[in-house]
PDB file as gemmi writes it, atoms N, CA and C in Angstrom:
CRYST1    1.000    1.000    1.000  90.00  90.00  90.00 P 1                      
ATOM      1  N   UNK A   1    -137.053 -51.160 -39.545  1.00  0.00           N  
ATOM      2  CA  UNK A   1    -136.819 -49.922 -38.850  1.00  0.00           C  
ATOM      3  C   UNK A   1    -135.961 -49.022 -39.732  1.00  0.00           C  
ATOM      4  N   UNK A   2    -135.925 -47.873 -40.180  1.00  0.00           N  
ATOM      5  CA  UNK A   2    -135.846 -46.911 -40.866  1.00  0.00           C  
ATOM      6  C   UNK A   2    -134.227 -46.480 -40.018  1.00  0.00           C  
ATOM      7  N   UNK A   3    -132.948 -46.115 -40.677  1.00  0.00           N  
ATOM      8  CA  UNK A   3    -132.199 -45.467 -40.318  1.00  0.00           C  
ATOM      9  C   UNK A   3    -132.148 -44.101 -39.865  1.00  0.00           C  
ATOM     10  N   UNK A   4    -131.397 -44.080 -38.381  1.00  0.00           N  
ATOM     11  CA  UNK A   4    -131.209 -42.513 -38.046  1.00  0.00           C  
ATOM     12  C   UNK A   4    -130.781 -41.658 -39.179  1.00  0.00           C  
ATOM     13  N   UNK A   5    -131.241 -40.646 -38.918  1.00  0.00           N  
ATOM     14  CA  UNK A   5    -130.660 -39.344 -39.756  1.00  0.00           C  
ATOM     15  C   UNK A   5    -129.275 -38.902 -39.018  1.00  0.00           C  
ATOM     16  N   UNK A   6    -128.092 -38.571 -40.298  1.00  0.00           N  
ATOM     17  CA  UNK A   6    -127.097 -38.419 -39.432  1.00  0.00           C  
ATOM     18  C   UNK A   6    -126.891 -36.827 -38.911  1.00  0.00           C  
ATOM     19  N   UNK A   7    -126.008 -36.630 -38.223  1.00  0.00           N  
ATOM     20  CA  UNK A   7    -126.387 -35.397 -37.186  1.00  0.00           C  
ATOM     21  C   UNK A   7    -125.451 -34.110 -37.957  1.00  0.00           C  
ATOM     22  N   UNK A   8    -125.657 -33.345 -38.083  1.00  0.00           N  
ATOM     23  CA  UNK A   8    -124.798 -32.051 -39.140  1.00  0.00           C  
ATOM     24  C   UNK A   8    -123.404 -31.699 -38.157  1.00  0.00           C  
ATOM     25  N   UNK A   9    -122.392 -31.382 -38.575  1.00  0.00           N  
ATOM     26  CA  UNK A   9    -121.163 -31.349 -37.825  1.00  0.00           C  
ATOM     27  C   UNK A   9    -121.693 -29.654 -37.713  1.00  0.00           C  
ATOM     28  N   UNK A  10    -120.995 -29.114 -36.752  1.00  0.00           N  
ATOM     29  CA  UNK A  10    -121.061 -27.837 -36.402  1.00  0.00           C  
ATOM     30  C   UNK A  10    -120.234 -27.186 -36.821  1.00  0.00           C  
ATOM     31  N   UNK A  11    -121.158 -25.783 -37.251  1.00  0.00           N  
ATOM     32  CA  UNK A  11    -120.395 -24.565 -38.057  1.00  0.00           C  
ATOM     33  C   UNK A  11    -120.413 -23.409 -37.144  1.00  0.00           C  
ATOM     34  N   UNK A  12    -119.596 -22.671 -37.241  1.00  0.00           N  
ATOM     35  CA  UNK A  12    -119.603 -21.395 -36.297  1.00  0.00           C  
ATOM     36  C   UNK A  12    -120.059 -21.528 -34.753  1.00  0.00           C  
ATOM     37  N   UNK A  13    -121.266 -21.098 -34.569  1.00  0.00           N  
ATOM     38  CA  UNK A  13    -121.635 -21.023 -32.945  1.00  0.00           C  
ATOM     39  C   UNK A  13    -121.862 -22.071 -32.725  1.00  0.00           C  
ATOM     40  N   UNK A  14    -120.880 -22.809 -31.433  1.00  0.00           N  
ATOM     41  CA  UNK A  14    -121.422 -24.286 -30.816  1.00  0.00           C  
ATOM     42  C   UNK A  14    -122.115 -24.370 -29.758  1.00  0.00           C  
ATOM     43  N   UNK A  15    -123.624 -23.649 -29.534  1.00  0.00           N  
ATOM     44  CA  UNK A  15    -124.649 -23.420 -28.973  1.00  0.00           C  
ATOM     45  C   UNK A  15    -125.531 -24.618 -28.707  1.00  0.00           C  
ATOM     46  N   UNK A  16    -125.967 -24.699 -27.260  1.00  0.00           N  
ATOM     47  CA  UNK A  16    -127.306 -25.909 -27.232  1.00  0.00           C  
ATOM     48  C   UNK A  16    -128.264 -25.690 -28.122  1.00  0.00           C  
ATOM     49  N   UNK A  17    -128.655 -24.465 -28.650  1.00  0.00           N  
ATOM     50  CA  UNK A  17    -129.722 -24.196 -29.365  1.00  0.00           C  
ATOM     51  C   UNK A  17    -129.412 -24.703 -30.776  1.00  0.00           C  
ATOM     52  N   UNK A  18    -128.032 -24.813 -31.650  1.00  0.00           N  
ATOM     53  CA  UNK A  18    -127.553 -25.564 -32.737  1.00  0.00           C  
ATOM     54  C   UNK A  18    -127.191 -26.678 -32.205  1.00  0.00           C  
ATOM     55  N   UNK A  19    -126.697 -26.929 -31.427  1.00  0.00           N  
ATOM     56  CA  UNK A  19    -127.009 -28.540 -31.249  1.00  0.00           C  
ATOM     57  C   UNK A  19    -128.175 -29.641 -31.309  1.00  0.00           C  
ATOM     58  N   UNK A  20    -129.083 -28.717 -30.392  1.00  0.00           N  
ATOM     59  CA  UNK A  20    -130.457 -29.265 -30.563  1.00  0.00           C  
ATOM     60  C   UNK A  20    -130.960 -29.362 -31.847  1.00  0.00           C  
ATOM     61  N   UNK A  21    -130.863 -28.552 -32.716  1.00  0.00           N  
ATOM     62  CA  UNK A  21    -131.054 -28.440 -34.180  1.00  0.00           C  
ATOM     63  C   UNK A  21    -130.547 -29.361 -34.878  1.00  0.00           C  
ATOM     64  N   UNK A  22    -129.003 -29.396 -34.596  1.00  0.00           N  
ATOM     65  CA  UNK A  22    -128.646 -30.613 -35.820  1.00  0.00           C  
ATOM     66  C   UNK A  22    -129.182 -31.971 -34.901  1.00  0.00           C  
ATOM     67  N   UNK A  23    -129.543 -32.295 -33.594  1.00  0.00           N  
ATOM     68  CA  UNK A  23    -129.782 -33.364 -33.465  1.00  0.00           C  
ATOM     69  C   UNK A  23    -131.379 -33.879 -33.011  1.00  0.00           C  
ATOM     70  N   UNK A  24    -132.216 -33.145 -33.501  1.00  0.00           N  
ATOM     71  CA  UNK A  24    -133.909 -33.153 -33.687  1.00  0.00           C  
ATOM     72  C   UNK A  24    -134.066 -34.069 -34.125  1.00  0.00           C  
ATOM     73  N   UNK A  25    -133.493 -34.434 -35.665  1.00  0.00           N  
ATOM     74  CA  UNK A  25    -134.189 -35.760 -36.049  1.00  0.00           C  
ATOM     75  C   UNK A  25    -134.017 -36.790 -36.074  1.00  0.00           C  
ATOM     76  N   UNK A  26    -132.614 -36.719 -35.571  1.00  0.00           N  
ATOM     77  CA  UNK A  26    -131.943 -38.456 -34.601  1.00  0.00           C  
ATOM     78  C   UNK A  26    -132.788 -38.675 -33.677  1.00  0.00           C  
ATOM     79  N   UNK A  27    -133.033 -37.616 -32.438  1.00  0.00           N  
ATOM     80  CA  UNK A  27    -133.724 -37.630 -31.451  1.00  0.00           C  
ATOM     81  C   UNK A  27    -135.132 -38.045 -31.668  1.00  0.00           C  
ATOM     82  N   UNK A  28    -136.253 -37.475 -32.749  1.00  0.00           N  
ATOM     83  CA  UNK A  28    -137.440 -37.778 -33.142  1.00  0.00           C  
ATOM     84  C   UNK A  28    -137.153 -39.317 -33.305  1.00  0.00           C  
ATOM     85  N   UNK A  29    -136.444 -39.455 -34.351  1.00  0.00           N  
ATOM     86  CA  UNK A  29    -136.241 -41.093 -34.817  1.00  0.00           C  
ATOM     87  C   UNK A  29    -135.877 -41.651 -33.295  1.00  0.00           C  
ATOM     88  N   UNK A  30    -135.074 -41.568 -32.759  1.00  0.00           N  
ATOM     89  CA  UNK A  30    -134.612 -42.473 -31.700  1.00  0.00           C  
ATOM     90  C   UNK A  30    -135.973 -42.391 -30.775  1.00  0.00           C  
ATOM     91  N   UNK A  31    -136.512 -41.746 -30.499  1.00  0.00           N  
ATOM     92  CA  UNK A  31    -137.869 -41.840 -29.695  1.00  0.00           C  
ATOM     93  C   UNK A  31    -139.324 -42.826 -30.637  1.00  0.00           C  
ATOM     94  N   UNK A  32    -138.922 -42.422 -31.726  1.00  0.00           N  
ATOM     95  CA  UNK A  32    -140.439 -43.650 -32.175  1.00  0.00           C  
ATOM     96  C   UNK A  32    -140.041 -45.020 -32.656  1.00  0.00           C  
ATOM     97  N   UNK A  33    -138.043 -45.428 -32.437  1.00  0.00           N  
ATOM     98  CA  UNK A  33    -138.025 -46.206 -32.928  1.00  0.00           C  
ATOM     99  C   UNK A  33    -137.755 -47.149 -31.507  1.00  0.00           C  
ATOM    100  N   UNK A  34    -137.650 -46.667 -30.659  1.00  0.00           N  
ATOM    101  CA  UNK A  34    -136.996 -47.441 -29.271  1.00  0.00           C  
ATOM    102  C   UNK A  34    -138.369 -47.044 -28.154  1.00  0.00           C  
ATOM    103  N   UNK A  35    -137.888 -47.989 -27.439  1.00  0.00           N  
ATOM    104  CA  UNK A  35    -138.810 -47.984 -26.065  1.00  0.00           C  
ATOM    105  C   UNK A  35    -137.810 -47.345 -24.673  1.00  0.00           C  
ATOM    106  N   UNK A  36    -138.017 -46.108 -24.891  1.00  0.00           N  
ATOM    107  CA  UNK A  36    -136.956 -45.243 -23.810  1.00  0.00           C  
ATOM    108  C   UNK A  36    -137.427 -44.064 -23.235  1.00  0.00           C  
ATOM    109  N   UNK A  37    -137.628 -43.819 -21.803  1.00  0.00           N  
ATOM    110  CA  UNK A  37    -137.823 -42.875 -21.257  1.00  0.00           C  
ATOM    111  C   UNK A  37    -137.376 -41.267 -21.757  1.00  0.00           C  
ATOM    112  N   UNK A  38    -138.340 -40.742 -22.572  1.00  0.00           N  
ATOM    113  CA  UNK A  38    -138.145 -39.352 -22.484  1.00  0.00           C  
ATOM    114  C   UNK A  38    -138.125 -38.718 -21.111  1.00  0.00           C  
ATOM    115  N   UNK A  39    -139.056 -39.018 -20.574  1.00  0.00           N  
ATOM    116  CA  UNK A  39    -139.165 -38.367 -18.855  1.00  0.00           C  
ATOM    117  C   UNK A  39    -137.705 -38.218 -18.586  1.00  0.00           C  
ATOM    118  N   UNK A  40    -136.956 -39.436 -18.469  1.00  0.00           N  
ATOM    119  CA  UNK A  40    -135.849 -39.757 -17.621  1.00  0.00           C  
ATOM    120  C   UNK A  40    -135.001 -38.486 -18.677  1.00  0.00           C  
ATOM    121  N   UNK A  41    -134.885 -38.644 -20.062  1.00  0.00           N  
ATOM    122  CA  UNK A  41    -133.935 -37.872 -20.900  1.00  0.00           C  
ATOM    123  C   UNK A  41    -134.117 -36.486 -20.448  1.00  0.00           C  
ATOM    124  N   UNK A  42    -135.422 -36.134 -19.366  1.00  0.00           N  
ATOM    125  CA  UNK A  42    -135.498 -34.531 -19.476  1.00  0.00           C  
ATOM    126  C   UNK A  42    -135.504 -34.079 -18.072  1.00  0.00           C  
ATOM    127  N   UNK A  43    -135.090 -35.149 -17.402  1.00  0.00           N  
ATOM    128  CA  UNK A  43    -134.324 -34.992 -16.072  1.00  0.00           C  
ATOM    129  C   UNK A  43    -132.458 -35.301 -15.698  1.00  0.00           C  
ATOM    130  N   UNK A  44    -132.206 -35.358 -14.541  1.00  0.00           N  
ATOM    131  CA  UNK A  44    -130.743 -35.731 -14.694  1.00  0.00           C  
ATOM    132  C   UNK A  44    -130.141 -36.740 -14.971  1.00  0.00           C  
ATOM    133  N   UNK A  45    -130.985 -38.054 -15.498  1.00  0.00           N  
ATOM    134  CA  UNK A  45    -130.042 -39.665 -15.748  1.00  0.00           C  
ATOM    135  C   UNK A  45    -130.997 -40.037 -17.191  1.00  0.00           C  
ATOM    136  N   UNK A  46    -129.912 -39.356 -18.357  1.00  0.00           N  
ATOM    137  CA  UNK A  46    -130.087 -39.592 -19.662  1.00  0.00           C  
ATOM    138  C   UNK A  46    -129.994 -41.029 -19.580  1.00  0.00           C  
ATOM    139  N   UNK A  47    -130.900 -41.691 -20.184  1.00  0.00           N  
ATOM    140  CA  UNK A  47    -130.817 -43.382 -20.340  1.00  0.00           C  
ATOM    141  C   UNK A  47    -129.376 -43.158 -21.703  1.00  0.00           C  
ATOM    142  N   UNK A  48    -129.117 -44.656 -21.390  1.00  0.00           N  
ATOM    143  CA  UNK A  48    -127.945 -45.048 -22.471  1.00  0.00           C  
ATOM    144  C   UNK A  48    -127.919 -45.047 -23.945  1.00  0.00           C  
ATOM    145  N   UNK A  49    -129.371 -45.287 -24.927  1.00  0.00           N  
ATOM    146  CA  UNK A  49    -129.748 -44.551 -25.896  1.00  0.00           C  
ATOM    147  C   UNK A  49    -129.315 -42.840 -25.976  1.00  0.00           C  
ATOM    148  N   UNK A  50    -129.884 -42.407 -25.430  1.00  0.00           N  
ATOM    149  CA  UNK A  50    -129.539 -41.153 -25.327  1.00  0.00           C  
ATOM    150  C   UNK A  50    -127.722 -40.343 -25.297  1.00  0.00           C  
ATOM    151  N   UNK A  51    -127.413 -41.269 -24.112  1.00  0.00           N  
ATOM    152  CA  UNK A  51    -126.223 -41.296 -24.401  1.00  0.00           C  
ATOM    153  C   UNK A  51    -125.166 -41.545 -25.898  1.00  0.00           C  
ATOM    154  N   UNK A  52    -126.039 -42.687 -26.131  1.00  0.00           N  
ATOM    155  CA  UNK A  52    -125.327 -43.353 -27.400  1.00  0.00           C  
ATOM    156  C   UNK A  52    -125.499 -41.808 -28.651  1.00  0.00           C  
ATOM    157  N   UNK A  53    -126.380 -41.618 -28.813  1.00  0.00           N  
ATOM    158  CA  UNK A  53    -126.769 -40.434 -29.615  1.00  0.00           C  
ATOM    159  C   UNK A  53    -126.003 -39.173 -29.435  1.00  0.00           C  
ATOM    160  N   UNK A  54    -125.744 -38.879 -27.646  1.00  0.00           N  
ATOM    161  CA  UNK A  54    -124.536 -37.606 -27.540  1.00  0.00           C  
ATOM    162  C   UNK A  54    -122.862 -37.720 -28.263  1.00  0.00           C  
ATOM    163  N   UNK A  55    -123.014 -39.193 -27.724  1.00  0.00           N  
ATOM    164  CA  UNK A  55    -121.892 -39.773 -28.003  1.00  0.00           C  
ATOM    165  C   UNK A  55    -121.019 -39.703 -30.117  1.00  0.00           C  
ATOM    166  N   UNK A  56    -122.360 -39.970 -30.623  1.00  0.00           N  
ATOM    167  CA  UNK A  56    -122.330 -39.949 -32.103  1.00  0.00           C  
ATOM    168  C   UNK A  56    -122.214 -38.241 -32.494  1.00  0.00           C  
ATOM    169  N   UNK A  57    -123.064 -37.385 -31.767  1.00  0.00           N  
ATOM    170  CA  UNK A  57    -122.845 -36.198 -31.898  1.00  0.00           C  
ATOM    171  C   UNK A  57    -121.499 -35.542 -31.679  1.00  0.00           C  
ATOM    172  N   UNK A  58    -120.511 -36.003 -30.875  1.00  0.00           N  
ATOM    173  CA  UNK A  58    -119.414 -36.149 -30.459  1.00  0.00           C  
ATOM    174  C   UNK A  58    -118.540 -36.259 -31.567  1.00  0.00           C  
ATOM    175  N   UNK A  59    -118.881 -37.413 -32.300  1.00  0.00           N  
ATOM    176  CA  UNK A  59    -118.362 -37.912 -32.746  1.00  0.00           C  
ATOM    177  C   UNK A  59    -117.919 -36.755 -34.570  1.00  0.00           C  
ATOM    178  N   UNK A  60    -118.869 -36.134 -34.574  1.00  0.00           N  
ATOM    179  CA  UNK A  60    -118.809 -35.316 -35.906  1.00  0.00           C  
ATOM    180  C   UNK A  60    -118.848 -34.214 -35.761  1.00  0.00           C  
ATOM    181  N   UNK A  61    -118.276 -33.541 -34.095  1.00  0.00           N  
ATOM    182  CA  UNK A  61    -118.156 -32.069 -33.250  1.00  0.00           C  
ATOM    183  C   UNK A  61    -118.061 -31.876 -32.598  1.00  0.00           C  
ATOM    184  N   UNK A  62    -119.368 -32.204 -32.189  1.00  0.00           N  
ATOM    185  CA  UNK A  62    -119.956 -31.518 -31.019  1.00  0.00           C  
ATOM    186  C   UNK A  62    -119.652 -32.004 -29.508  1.00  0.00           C  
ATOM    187  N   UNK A  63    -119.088 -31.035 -28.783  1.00  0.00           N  
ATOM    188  CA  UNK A  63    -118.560 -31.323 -27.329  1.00  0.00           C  
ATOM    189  C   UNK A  63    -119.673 -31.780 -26.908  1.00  0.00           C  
ATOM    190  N   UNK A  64    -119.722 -33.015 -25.936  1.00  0.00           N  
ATOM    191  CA  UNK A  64    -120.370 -33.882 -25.352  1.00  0.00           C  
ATOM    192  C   UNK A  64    -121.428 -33.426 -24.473  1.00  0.00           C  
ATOM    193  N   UNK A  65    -120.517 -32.481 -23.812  1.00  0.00           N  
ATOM    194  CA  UNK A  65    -121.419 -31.803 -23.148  1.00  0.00           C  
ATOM    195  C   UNK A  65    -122.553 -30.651 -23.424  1.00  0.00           C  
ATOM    196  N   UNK A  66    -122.387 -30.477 -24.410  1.00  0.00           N  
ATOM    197  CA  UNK A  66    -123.616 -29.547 -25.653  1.00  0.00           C  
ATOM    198  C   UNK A  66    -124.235 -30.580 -25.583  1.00  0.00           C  
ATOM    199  N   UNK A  67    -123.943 -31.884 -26.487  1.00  0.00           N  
ATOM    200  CA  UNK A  67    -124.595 -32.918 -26.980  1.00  0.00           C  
ATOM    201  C   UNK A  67    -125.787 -33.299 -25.988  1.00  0.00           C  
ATOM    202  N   UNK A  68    -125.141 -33.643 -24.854  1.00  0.00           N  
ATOM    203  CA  UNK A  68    -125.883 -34.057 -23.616  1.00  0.00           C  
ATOM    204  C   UNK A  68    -127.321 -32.917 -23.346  1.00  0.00           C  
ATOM    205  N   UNK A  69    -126.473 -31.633 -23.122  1.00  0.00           N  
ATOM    206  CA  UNK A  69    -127.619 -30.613 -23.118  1.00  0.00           C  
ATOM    207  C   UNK A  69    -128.411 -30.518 -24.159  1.00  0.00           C  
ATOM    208  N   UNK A  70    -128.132 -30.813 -25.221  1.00  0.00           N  
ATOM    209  CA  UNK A  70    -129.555 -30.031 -26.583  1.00  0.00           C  
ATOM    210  C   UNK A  70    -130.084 -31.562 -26.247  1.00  0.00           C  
ATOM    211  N   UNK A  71    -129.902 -32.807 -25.702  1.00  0.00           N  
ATOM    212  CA  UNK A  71    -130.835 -33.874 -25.568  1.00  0.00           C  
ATOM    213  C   UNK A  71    -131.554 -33.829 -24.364  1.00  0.00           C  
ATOM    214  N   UNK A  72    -131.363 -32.997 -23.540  1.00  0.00           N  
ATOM    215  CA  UNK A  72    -132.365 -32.896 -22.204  1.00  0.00           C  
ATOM    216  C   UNK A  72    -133.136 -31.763 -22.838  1.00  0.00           C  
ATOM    217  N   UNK A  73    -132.550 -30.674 -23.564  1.00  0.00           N  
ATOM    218  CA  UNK A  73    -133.929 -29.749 -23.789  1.00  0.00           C  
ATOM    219  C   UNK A  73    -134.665 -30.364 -24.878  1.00  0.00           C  
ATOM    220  N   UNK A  74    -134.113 -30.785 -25.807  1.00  0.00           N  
ATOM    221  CA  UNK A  74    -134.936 -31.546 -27.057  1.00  0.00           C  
ATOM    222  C   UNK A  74    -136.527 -32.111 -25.753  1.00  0.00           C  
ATOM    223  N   UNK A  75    -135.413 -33.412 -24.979  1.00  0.00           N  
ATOM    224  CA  UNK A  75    -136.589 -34.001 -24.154  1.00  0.00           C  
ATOM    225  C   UNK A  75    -137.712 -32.885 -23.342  1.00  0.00           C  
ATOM    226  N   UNK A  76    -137.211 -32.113 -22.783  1.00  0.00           N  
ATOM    227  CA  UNK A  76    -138.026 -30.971 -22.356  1.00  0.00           C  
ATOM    228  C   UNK A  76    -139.124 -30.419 -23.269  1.00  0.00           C  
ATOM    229  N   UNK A  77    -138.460 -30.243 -24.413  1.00  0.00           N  
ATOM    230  CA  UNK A  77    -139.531 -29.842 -25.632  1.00  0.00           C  
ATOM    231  C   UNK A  77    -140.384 -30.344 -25.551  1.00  0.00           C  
ATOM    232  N   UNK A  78    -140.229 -32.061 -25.882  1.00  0.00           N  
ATOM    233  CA  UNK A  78    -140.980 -32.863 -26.245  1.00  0.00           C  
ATOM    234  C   UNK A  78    -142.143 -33.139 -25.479  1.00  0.00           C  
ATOM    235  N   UNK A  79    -141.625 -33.502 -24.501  1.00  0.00           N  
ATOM    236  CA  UNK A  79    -142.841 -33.624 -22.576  1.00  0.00           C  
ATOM    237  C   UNK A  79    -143.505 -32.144 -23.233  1.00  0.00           C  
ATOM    238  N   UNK A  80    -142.844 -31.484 -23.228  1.00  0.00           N  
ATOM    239  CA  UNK A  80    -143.867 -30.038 -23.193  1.00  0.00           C  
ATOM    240  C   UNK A  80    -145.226 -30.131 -24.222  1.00  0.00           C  
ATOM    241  N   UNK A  81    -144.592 -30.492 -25.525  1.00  0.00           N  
ATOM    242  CA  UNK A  81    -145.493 -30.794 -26.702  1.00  0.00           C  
ATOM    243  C   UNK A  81    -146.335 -31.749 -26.701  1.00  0.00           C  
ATOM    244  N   UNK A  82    -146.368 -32.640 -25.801  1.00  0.00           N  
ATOM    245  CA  UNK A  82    -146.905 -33.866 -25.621  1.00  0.00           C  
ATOM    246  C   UNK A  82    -147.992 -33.768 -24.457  1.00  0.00           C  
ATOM    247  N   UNK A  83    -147.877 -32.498 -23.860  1.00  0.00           N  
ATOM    248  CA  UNK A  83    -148.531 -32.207 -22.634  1.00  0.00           C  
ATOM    249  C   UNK A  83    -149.598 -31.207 -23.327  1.00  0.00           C  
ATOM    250  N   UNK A  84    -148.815 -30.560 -24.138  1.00  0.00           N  
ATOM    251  CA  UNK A  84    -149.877 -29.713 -24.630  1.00  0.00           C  
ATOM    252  C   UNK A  84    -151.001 -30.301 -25.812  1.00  0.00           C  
ATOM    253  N   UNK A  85    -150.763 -31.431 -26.220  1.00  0.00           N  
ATOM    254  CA  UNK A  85    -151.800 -32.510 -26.873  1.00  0.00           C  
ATOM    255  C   UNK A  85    -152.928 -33.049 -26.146  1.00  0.00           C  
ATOM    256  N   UNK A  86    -152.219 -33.430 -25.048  1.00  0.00           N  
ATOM    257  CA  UNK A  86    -153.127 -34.518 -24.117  1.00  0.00           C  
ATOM    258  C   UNK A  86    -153.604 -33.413 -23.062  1.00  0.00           C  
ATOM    259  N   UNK A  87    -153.896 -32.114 -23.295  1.00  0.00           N  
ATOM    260  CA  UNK A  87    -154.702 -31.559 -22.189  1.00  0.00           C  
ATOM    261  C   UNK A  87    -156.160 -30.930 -22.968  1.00  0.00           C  
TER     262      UNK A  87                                                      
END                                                                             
């Protein structure tokens, strides 16, 4: 299994929309490398992966609660993109 990409510490605006950004390709990786509900990530009970990932984002900035949010819209994205494949 291939290591996460680590997540960019935040510069200037600490926006969900730069959050989501620096944490896309943790999130990509953490979705093809684990067996974990995106659904659940893009509703209100982020599974504990997910968590773990806000948590690391945390860890090099980013308020938790950004963190948390750019991982429900990331998940939102994703359902979206995934919907728009399979129709």
């Amino acid at each position: 299994m291939p290591p996460m990409q680590s997540i960019a510490r935040p510069v200037g605006d600490v926006s969900v929309k730069r959050a989501a950004e620096a944490l896309k390709q943790s999130f990509d990786d953490l979705v093809s490398m684990a067996n974990i509900s995106v659904e659940a990530a893009a509703g209100p009970d982020i599974p504990e992966a997910f968590i773990a990932l806000a948590h690391r984002a945390e860890s090099v900035g980013w308020p938790l609660d950004i963190a948390e949010e750019a991982i429900h819209h990331l998940a939102q994205e994703y359902l979206g993109a995934r919907g728009t494949f399979s129709d």
